[in-house]
C-alpha positions as CSV (number, residue, x, y, z in Angstrom):
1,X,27.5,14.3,-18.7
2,X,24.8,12.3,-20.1
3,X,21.3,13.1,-20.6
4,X,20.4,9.9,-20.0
5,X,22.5,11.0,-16.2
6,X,21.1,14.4,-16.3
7,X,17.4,13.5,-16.5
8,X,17.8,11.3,-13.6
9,X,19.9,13.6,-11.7
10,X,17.0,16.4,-12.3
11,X,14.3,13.8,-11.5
12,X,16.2,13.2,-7.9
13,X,16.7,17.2,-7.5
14,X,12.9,17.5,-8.0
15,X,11.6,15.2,-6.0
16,X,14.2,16.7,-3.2
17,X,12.4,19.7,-3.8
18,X,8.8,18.5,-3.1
19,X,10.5,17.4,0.1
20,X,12.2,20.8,1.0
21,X,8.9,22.5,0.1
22,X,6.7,20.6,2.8
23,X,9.0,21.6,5.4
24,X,10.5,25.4,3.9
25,X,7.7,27.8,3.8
26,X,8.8,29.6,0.6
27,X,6.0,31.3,-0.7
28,X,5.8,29.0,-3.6
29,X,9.4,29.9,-5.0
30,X,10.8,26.5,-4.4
31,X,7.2,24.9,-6.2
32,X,9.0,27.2,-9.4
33,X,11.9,25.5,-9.1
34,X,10.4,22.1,-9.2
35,X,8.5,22.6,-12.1
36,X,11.1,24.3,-13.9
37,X,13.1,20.8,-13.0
38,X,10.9,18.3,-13.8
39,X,11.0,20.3,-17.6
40,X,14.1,20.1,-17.7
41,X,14.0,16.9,-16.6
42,X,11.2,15.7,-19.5
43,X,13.6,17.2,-21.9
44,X,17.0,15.8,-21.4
45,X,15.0,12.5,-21.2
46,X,13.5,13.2,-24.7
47,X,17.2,14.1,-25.8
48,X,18.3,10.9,-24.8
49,X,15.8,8.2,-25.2
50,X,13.5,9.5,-28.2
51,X,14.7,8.7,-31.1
52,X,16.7,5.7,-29.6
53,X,13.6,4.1,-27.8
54,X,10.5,5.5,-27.3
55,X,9.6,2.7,-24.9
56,X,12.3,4.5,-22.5
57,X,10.6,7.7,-23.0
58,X,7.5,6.4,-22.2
59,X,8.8,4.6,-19.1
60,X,10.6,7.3,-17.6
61,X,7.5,9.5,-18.1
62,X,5.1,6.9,-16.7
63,X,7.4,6.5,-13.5
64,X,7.6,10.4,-13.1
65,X,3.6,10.4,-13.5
66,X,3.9,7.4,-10.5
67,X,6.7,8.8,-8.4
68,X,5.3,12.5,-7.8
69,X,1.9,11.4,-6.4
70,X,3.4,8.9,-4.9
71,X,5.8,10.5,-3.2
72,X,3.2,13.6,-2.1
73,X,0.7,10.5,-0.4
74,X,3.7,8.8,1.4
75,X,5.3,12.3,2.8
76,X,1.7,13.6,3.8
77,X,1.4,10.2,5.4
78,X,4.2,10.2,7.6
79,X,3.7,13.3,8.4
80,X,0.0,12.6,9.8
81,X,1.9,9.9,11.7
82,X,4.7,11.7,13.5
83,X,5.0,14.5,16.2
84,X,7.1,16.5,13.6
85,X,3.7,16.5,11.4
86,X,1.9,17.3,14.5
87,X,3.5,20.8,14.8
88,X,3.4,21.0,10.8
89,X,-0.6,19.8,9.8
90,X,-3.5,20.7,11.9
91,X,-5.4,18.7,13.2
92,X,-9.4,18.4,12.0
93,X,-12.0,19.4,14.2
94,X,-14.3,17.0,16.2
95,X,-17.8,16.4,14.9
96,X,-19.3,17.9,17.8
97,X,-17.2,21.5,17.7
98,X,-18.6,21.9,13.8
99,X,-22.1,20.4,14.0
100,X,-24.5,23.7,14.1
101,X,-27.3,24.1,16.1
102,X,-26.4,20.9,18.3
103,X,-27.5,22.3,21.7
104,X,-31.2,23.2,20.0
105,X,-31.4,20.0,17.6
106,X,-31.1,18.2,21.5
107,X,-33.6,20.4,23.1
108,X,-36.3,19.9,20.3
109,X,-35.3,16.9,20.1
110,X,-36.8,15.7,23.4
């Protein structure tokens, strides 16, 4: 196996991760394993584009510097959008529940 093959391969396994830890609640474990991924990951990609082309270095970190945000925005906003994310995120408070003194503010108010 490449490392031009493994660093994508790891690069797929981590973002699979960032998935699985979303829905897994694993006490940061699977977070570890990410990281320790997307390292590994970074290195076989410096192994294998480096000292061939530093432009596919530099593209393949760019992307990863892209695809993790990315992919954290678009799974937080399908979540926010389905009944499965429903059960998973709460839900924020109504303006009214958090504003203090409201009842007061409307009697002084008058």
């Amino acid at each position: 196996m490449t490392y031009e093959l493994l660093a994508i391969l790891l690069l797929i396994v981590g973002c699979g991760l960032i998935v699985a830890e979303v829905f897994v609640p694993s006490g940061g474990m699977i977070l570890v394993l990410c990281v320790v991924t997307f390292v590994a990951a970074i290195w076989c990609a410096y192994k294998a584009w480096w000292g061939v082309s530093t432009a596919y270095f530099t593209t393949y970190i760019a992307g990863m510097l892209l695809l993790i945000p990315g992919l954290l925005m678009g799974l937080y906003k399908v979540l926010n959008d389905t009944k499965v994310g429903d059960r998973i995120l709460l839900a924020a408070p109504d303006l009214d529940d958090v504003t203090p003194y409201q009842h007061e503010q409307a009697r002084l108010g008058q």
